[in-house]
Structure formats: structure tokens, C-alpha cells
C-alpha positions in Angstrom: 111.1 88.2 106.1 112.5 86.9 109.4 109.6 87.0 111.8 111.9 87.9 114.5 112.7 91.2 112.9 110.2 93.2 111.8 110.8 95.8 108.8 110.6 98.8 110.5 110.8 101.3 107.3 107.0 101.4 107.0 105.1 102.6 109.8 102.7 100.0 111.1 99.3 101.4 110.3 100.1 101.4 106.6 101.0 97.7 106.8 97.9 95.6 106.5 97.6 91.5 105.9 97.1 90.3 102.4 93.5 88.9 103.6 92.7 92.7 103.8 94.1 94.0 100.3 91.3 94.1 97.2 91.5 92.5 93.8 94.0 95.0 91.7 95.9 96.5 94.3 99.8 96.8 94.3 101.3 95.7 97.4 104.9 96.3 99.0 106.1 93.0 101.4 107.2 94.5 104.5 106.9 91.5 106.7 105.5 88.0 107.8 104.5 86.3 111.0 105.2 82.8 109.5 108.0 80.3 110.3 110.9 80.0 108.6 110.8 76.9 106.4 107.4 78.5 104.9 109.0 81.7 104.9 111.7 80.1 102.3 109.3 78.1 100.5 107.7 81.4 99.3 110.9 82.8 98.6 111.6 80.3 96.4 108.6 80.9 94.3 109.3 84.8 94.0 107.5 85.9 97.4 109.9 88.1 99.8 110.8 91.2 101.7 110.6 94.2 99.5 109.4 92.4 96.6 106.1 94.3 95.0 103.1 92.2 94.3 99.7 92.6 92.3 96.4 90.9 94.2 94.8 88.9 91.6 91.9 87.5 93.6 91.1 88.7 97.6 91.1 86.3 99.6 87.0 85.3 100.8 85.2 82.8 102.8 87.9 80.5 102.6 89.0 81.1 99.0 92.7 81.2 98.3 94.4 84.9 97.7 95.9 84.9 94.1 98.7 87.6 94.0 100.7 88.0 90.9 105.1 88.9 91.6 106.2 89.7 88.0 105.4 86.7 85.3 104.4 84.3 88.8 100.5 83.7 90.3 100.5 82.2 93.5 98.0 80.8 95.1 97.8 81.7 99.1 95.7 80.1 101.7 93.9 82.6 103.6 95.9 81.3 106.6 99.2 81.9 105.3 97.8 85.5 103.5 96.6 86.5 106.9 100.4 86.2 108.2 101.8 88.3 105.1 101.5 92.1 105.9 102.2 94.2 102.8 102.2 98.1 102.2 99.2 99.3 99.6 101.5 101.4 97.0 98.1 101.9 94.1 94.7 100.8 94.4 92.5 99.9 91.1 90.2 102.8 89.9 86.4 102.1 91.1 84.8 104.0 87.9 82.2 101.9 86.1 83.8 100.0 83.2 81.4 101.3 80.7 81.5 105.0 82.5 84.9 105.4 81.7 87.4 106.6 84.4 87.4 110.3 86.4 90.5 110.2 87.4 92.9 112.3 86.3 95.6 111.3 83.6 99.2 110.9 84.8 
């Protein structure tokens, strides 16, 4: 996740920044736009290139972005979440809870 080199496997347009992802989806890090000792700290708590993440709670109004890498949450200010662009792999089903769900089974 050096922000000198960019991960160019993903083409751009699919790459959005955490701020933008909603509550549920699962998320590919392709890059980030933040320094290096942050950059570290995150890896050290589970958050780095290529590793796939879960958003818990979107980031809002100032609120923190809760994203979930395997057993870890992590709570991310919308600064740093702005700075971490990701790749969408599955978005949460929008049926009603009580509706059940209209989309197919897998």
C-alpha cells in the first residue's frame, strides 16, 4: 500500500474510498493515499494491500467507518477512510427483512 505505487490490477473506476462503501459490503484493498508510518500502523492491525474487508458501519457526518478483516473491527476516521480506496467484491441484499430475499439462491 505504498502511496507511490499504485495497484494497477483494478481499473480505477471500480476503486472507490471506504467513505463511499455501505454497511455490509465486501471490499478488496487495492490502495491508499496515506503516509507511510500510518500506512504500517494499519498493517499492523490486519489492514493491507489485497487483504478483503467487511464495512461494519459507513462512515457519516463525522462518524468513524467500522470495517471488519477476519476476527478484527477497526475503527477508521473518516479522514483516514477517505484515503483507503477498495474494490466492491458483494454488496448486502436490499430486500425487506421481513419480505424475505428475491434474489436468487447460489
Amino acid at each position: 500500500m505504498n502511496p507511490a505505487s499504485p495497484d494497477n490490477s483494478q481499473p480505477k473506476s471500480l476503486m472507490r474510498p471506504l467513505t463511499e462503501l455501505r454497511r455490509g459490503d465486501r471490499a478488496i484493498v487495492n490502495q491508499t493515499q496515506l503516509d507511510p508510518e500510518h500506512v504500517a500502523t494499519l498493517a499492523a492491525m490486519g489492514l493491507c494491500a489485497s487483504c478483503e474487508l467487511t464495512v461494519c458501519r459507513a462512515s457519516g457526518r463525522g462518524s468513524p467507518c467500522i470495517v471488519q478483516i477476519d476476527a478484527t473491527r477497526l475503527g477508521l476516521a473518516p479522514e483516514v477512510a477517505q484515503k483507503i480506496l477498495a474494490t466492491v467484491v458483494t454488496r448486502p441484499c436490499d430486500c425487506p427483512v421481513d419480505g424475505g430475499c428475491a434474489r436468487p439462491k447460489a
